[in-house]
VOLOPA-600284 format. One record per atom (N, C-alpha, C): residue in one letter; x negated, y, z negated. Coordinates in steps of 0.001 Angstrom, whole numbers, plus 500000, padded with zeros to 6 digits. Last residue first. Example, Ala and Ser with C-alpha at 12.3 -4.5 7.8 and 13.67 -1.06 7.14 Angstrom:
REM residues 2
S487150497750492920 S486330498940492860 S487100500030492130 A486810494310492200 A487700495500492200 A486800496700492200 
END
This chain:
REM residues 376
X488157480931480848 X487983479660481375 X488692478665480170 X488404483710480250 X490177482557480678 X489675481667481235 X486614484968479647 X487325484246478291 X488914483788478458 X484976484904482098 X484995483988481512 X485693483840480229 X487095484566485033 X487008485422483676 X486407484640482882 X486422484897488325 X487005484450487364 X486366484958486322 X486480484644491488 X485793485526490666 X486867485188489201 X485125483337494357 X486296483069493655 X485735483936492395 X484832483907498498 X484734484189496766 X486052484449495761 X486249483679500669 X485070482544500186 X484555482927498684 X486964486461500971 X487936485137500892 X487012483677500035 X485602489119499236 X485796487582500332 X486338486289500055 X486201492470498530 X486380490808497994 X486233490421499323 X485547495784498370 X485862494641499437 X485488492838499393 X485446496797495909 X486778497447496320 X486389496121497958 X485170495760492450 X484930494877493906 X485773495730494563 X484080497125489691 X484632497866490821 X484005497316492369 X483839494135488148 X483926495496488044 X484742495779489312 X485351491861485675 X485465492257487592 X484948493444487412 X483733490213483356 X484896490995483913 X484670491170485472 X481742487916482395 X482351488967481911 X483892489803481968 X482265485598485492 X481698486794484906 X482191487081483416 X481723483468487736 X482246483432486505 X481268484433485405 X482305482639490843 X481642483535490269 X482873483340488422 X482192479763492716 X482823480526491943 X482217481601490978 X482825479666496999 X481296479946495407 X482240480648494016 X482871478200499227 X483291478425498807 X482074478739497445 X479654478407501883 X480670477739501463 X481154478471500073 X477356479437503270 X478179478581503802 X479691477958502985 X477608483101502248 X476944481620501938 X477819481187502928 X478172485703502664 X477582485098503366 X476679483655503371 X478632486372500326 X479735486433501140 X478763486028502574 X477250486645498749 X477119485512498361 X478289485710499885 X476241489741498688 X475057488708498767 X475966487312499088 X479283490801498011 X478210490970499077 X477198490185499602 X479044490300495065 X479960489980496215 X479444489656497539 X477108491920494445 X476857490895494026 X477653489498495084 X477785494485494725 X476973494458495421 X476346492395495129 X480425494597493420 X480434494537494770 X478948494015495581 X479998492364490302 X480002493975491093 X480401493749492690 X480609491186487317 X480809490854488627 X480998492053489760 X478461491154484463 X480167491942485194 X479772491503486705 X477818488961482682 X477743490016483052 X478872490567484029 X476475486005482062 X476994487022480920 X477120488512481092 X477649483604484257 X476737484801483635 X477281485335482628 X477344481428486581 X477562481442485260 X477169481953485032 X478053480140490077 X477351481039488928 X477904481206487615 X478338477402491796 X479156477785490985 X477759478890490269 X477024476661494257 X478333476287494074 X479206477057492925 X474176477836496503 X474924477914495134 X476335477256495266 X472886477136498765 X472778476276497904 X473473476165496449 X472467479996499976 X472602478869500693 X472842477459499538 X471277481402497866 X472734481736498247 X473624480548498989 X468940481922496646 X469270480336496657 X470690480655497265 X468028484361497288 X467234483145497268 X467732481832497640 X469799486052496596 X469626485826497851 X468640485285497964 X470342485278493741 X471242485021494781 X471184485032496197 X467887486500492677 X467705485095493028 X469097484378493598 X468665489281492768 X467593488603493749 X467529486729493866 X471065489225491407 X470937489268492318 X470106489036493548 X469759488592488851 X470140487807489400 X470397487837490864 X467781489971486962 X467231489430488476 X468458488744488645 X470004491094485156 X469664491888485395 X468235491365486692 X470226488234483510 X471714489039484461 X470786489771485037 X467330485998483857 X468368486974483383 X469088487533484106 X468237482541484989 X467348484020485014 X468277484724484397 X467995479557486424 X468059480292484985 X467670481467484936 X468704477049489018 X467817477998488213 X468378479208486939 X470091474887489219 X469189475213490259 X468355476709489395 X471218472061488542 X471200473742487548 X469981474101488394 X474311470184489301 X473006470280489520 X472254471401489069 X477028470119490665 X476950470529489272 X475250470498488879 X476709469838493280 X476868468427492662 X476970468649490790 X476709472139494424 X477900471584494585 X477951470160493568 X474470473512491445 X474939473843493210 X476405473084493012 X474006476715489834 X474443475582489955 X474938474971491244 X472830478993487821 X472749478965488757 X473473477227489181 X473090481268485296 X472909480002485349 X473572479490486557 X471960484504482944 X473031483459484546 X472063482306484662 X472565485796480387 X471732485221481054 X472465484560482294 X473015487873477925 X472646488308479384 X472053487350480554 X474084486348475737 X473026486234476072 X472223486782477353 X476891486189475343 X475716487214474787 X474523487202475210 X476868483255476688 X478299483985476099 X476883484755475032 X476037481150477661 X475593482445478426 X475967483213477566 X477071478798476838 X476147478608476489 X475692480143476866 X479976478675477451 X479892479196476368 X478645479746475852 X479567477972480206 X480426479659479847 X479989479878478563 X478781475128479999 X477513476645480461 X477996477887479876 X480963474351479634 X480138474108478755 X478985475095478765 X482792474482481880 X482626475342481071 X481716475095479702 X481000472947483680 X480908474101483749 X481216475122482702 X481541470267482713 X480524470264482428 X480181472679482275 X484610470556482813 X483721471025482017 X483097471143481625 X485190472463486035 X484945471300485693 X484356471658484009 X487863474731485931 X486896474456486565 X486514473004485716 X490931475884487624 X490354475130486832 X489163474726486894 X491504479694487384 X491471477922488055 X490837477121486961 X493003482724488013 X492863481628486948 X492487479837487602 X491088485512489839 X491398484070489814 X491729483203487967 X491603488692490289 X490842487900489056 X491697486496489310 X491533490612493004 X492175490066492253 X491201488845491395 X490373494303491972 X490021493266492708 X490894491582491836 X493226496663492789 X492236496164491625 X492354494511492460 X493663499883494613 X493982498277494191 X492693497566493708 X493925502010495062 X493364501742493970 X493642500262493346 X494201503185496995 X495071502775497189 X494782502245495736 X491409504798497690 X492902505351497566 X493769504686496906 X489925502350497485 X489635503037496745 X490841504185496583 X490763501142500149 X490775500298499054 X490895501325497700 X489912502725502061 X491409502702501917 X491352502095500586 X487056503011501680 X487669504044501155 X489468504058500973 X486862500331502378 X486786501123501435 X487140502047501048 X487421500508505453 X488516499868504286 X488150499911502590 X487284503390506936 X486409502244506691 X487584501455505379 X489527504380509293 X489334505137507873 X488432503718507665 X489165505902512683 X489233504676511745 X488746504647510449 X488561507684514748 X488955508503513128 X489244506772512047 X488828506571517044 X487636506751516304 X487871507470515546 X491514505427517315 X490254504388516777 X489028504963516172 X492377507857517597 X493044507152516372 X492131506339516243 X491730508543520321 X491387509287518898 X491541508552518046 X492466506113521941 X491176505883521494 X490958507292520655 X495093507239521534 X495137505660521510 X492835505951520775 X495292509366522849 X495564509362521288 X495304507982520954 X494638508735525349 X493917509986524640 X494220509508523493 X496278506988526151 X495346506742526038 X494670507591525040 X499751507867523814 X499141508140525031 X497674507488525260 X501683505786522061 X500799506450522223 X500122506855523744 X503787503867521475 X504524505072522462 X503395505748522435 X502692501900520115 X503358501392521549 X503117502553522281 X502604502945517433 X501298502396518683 X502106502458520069 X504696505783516784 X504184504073516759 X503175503900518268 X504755508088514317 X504299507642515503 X504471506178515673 X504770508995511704 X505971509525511981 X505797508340514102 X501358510578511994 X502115510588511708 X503898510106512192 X499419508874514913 X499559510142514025 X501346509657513393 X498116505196513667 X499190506527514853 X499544507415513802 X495095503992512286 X496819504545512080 X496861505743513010 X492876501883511689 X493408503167512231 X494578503621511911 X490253500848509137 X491540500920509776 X491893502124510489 X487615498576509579 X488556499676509186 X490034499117509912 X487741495633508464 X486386496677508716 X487244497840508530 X489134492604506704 X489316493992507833 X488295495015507695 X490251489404506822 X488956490555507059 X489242491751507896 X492586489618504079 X492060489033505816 X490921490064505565 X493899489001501607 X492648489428501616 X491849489185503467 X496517489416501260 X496577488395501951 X494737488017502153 X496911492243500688 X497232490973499434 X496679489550500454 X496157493367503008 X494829493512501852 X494996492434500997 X497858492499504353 X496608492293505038 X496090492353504063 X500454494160502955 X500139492443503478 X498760492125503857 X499535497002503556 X499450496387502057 X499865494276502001 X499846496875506445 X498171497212506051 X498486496158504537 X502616496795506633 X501696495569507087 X500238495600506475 X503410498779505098 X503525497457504406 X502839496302505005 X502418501079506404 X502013501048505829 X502505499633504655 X504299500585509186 X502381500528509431 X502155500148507719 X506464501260508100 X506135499652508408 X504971499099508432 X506253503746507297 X506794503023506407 X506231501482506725 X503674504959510419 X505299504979509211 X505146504464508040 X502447505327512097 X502089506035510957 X503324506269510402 X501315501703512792 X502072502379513199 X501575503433511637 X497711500546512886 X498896500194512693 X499794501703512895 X495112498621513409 X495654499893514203 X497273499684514190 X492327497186512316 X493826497058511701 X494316498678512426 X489299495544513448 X490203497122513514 X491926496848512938 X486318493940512061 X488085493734512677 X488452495434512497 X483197492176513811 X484513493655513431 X485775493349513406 X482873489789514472 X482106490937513790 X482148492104513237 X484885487130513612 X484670488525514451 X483672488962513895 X485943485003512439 X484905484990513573 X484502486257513640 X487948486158510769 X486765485931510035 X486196485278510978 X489938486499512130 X489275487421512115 X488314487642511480 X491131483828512836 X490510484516514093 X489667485744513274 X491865483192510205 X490887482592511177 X490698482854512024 X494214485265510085 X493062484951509207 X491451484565509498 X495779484749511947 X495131485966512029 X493666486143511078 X497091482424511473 X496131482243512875 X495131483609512381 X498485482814509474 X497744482249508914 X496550482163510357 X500365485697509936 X500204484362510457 X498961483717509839 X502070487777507559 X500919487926508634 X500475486201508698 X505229489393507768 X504546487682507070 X504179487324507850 X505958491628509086 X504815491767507601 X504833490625506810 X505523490997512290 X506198491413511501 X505041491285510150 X503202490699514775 X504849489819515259 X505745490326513349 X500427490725515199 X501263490136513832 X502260489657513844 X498809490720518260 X500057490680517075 X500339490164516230 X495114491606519324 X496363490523518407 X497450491084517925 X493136492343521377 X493948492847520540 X495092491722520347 X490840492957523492 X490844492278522499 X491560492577521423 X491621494810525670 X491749493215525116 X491984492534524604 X492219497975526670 X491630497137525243 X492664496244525689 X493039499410528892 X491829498584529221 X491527497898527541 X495856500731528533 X494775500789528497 X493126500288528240 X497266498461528765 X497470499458529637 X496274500046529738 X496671497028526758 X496486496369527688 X496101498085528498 X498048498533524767 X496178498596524574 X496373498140525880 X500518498159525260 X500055499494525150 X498569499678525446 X500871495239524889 X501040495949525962 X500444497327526442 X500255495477521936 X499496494814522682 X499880495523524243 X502944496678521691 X501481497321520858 X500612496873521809 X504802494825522351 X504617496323522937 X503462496818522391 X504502493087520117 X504129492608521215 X503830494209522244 X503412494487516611 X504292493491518041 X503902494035519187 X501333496062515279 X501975495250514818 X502986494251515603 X497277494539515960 X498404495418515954 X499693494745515412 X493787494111515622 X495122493649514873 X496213494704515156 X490820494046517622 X491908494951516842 X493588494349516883 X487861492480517013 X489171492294517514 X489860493642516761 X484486491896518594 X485663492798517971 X487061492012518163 X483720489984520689 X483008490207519047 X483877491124518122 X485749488133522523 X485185489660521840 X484589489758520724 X487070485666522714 X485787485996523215 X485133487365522925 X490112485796522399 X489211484823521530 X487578485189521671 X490773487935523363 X490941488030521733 X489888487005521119 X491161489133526133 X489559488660524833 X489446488454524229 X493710489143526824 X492599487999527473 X491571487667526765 X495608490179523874 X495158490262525118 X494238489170525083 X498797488506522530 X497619488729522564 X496698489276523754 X501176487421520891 X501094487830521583 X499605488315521540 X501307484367519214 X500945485498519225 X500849486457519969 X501943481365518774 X501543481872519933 X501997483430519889 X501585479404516292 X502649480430516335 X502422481362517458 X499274478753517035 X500303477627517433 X501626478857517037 X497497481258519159 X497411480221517887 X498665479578518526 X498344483438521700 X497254483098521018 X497467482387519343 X499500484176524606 X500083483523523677 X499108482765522687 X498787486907526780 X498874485117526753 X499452485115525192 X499631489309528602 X499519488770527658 X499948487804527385 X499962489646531711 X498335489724531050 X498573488797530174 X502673490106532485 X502110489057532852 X501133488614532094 X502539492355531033 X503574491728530147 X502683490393530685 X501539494347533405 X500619493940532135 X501550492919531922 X503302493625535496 X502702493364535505 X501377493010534564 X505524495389533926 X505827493946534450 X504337493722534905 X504187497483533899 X505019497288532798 X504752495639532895 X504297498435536972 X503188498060535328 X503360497673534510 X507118498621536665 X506562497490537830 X505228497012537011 X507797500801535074 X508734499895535341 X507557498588535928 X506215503002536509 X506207502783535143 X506675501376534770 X507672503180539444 X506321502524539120 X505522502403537828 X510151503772538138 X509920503122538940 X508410502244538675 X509383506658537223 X509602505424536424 X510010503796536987 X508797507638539787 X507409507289538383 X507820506532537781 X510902507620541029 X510063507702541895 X508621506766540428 X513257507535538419 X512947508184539731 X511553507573539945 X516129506278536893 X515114505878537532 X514764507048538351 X519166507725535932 X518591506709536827 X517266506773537499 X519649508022532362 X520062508486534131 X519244507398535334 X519141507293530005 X520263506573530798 X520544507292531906 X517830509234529049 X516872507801529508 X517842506859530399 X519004511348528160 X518003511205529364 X517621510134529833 X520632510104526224 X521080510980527863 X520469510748528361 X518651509500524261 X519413508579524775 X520307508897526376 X517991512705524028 X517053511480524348 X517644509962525027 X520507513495522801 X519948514179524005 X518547513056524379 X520575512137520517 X521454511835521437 X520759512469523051 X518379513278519185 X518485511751519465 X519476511694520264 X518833515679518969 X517820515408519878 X517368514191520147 X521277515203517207 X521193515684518705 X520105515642519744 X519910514525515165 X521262513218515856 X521057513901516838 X518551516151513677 X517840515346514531 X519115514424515285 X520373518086513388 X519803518766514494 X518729517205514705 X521808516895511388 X522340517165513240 X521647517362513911 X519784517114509928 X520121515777510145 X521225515574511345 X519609519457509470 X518533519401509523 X518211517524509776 X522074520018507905 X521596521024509507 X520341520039509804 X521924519030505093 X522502518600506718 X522992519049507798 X520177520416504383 X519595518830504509 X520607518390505664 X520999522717504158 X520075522523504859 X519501521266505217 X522873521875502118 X523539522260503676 X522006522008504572 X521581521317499852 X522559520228500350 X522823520419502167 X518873521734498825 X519414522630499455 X520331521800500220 X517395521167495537 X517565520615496875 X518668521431497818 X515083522129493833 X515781521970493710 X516937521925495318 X513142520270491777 X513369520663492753 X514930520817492620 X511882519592488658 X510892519252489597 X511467519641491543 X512375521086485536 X512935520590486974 X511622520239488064 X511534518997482791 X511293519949483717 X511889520097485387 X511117518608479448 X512394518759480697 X511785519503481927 X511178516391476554 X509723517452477505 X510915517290478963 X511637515979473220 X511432515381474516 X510500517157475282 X511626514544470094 X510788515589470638 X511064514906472488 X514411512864468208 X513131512403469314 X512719513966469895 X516787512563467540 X515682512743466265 X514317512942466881 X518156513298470586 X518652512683468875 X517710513164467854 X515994515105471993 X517118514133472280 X517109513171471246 X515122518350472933 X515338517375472020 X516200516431472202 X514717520070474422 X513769520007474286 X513704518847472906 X516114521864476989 X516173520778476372 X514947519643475817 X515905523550479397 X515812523941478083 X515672522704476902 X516759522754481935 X515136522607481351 X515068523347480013 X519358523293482050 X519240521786481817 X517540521780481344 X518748526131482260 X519652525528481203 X519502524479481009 X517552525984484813 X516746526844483669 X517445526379482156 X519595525078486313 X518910524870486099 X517366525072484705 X521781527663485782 X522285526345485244 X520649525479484915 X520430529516487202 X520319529861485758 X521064528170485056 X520384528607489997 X519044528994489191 X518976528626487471 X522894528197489756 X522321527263490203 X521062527657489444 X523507531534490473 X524037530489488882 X523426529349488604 X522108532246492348 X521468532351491219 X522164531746489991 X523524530548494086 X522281530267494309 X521097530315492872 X526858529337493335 X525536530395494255 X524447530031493730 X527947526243492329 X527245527547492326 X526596527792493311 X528429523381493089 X528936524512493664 X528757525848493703 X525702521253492644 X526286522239492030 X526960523071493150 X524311517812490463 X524952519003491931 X526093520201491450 X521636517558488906 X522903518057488736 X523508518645490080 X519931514474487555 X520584515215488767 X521751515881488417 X516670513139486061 X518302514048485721 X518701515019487267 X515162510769485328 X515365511463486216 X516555511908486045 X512879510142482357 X514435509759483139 X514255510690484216 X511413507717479931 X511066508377481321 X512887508658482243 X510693506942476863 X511969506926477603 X511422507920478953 X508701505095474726 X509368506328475025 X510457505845476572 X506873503061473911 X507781503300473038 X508515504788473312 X506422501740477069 X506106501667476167 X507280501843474980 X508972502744478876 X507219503242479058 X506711502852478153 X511945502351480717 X511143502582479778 X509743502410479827 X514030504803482746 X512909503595482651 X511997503612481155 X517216506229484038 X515815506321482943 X514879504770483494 X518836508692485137 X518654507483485095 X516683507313484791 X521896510113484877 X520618509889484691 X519792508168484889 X523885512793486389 X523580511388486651 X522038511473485963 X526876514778486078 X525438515019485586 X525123513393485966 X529030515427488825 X528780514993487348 X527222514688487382 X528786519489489376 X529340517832489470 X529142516596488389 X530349522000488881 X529348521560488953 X529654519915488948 X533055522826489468 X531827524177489862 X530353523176490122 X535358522051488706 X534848521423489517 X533601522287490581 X535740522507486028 X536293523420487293 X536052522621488319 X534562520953484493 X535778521141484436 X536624521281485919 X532207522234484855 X532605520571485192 X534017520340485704 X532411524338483726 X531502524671485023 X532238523253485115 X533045523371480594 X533807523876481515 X533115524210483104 X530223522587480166 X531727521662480147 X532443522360481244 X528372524270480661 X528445523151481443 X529688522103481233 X529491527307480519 X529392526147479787 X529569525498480855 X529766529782482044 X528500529316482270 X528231528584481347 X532285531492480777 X532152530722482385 X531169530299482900 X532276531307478356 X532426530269478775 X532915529691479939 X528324532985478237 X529891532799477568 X530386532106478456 X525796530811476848 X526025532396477667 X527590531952477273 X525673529233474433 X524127529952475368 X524607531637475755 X527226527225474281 X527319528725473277 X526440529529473858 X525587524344475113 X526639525211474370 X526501526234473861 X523186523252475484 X523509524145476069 X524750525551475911 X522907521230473379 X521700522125473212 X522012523346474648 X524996519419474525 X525228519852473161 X523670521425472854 X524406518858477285 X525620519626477138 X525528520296475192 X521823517527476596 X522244518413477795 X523702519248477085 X522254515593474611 X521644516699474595 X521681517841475339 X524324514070476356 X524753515050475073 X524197515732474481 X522713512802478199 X523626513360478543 X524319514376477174 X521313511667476416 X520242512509477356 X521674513116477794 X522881509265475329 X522303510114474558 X521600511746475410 X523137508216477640 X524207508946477092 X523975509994475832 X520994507120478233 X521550508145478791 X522793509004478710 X519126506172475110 X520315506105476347 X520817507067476868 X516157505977473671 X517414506365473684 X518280505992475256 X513036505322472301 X513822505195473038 X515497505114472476 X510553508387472397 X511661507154471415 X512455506284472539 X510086511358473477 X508965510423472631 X509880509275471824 X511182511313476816 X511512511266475318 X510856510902474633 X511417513322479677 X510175512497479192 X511010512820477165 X512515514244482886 X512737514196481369 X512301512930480449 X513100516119485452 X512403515070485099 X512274515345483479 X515445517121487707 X514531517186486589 X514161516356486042 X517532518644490761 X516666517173489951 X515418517622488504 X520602519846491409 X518974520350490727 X518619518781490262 X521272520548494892 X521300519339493341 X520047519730492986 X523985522971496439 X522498522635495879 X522970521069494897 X526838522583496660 X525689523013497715 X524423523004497524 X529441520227497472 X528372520784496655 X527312521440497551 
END
């Protein structure tokens, strides 16, 4: 085959792909004459077999439609233009659109031409040593010495990790090597994307954390472990595209730190929603939930269940950084914000927030618990 047309096909009902398959061929019939029926084009073995494959959405049908095709370029065109004609499936109003259409040969010119500059890479590296790689070789061995072995799952790590007011989080051991090389320290391994419970507690000492991950597929499941896992992270970096830390040059090593995206704004891309706790609370507590319930009012409480003060939603925040040191549990009749977060993320101890709803928390703390009040 030399092209595959892909299209995207939206049903107001739900139906089967067999159904989506007989609209296709039945709303194409008779069109042009019958050396441009998709039966016969099949037949011949001009065009291949039609593949769908759907998901459901509610009370409709979402599919992806593939046609490979032996046609030239412009039959391909006009086949395509044929499968986006389709504008009905059984009794149901649908919606067809191609979304590409794929160039089979060019995909595989374009997959020799990387095997060869992978093979031609593997050549080179298997000749023998000169003069630099030699002394590439010996550094090598001599950083490797540097890095110690940091928590009980012993981590690969540089000399400062524990003593730096900063730390930067990488993803294995060559990462660390890499920073070594270049004079950064204070740098930790993950060692893979089931992040160590050490990383947690080292990085809620810090004053800063840096997350400097690879600009692949892997960089981007360790970052989405770190956020589910809620660790403390300040920003983040990432190797240019397609890159990994290890193989960076200095130059690109400290660009990449200072283009560090702040974790807000990753948060806010990524549009992950702040997570809403179900627990159990005591019921003297939920006795308060009910007592707030319209009343715009918060109700302040320490560790012994004790009612440290009463104010409306709208001072509460001030009297959170009053009594922040002393709260155990809040009770309000209001939405739970970032800037509310914020204030209490610096108490000594665990604090349950019991809101309304979650608004828009794009950086949660571990030490905060944020709950619903009509799932107490």
């Amino acid at each position: 085959m030399k092209y595959i047309i892909e299209a995207r096909i939206e049903v107001d009902g739900i139906v089967d792909r067999n159904d989506i398959i007989g609209a296709i061929f039945g709303q194409t019939e008779g069109l042009f004459s019958s050396e441009l029926d998709l039966r016969e084009l099949q037949k011949a073995g001009r065009i291949g077999r039609i593949e769908i494959y759907t998901s459901t959405h509610g009370d409709r049908i979402v599919g992806k439609i593939t046609v490979p095709s032996a046609l030239d370029k412009y039959a391909t065109a006009l086949v395509a233009a044929m499968v986006e004609s389709v504008d009905r499936v059984g009794p149901y109003q649908a919606r067809t659109k191609i979304e590409k259409i794929e160039d089979v040969r060019a995909e595989k010119k374009k997959k020799i031409l990387e095997r060869a500059r992978a093979i031609l890479y593997e050549w080179e590296k298997s000749k023998v040593p000169g003069d630099d790689q030699l002394l590439k070789e010996l550094e090598e061995a001599v950083l490797k010495a540097k890095v110690i072995e940091y928590g009980p799952e012993k981590l690969p790590a540089g000399p400062e990790v524990e003593s730096s007011e900063e730390l930067i989080i990488v993803e294995g051991r060559a990462d660390v090597i890499n920073l070594l090389r270049h004079g950064l320290k204070n740098v930790v391994a993950v060692e893979g994307v089931k992040i160590p419970k050490t990383i947690q507690s080292l990085a809620n000492k810090k004053k800063k954390v840096i997350a400097f991950l690879d600009g692949d597929r892997g960089g981007d499941m360790i970052l989405n472990e770190l956020l589910r896992m809620e660790i403390k992270i300040d920003q983040v970096a990432r190797a240019p595209h397609g890159r990994e830390v290890e193989e960076l040059t200095g130059k690109e090593i400290f660009e990449a730190l200072q283009k560090a995206v702040p974790i807000q704004e990753i948060l806010k891309t990524l549009k992950i929603k702040p997570k809403v706790e179900e627990l159990e609370v005591p019921s003297q507590v939920k006795e308060y939930v009910k007592e707030v319930d319209g009343k715009l009012l918060s109700i302040l409480l320490n560790e012994d269940l004790v009612e440290l003060a009463r104010v409306p939603v709208s001072e509460l925040a001030q009297k959170l950084e009053e009594l922040k040191n002393d709260i155990k549990y809040i009770v309000f009749d209001g939405i739970i914000t970032q800037r509310l977060v914020d204030i209490l993320s610096e108490a000594p101890r665990e604090v349950y927030m019991i809101g309304v709803r979650v608004g828009d928390v794009v950086n949660p703390s571990p030490k905060i618990h944020m709950l619903i009040s009509s799932k107490i």
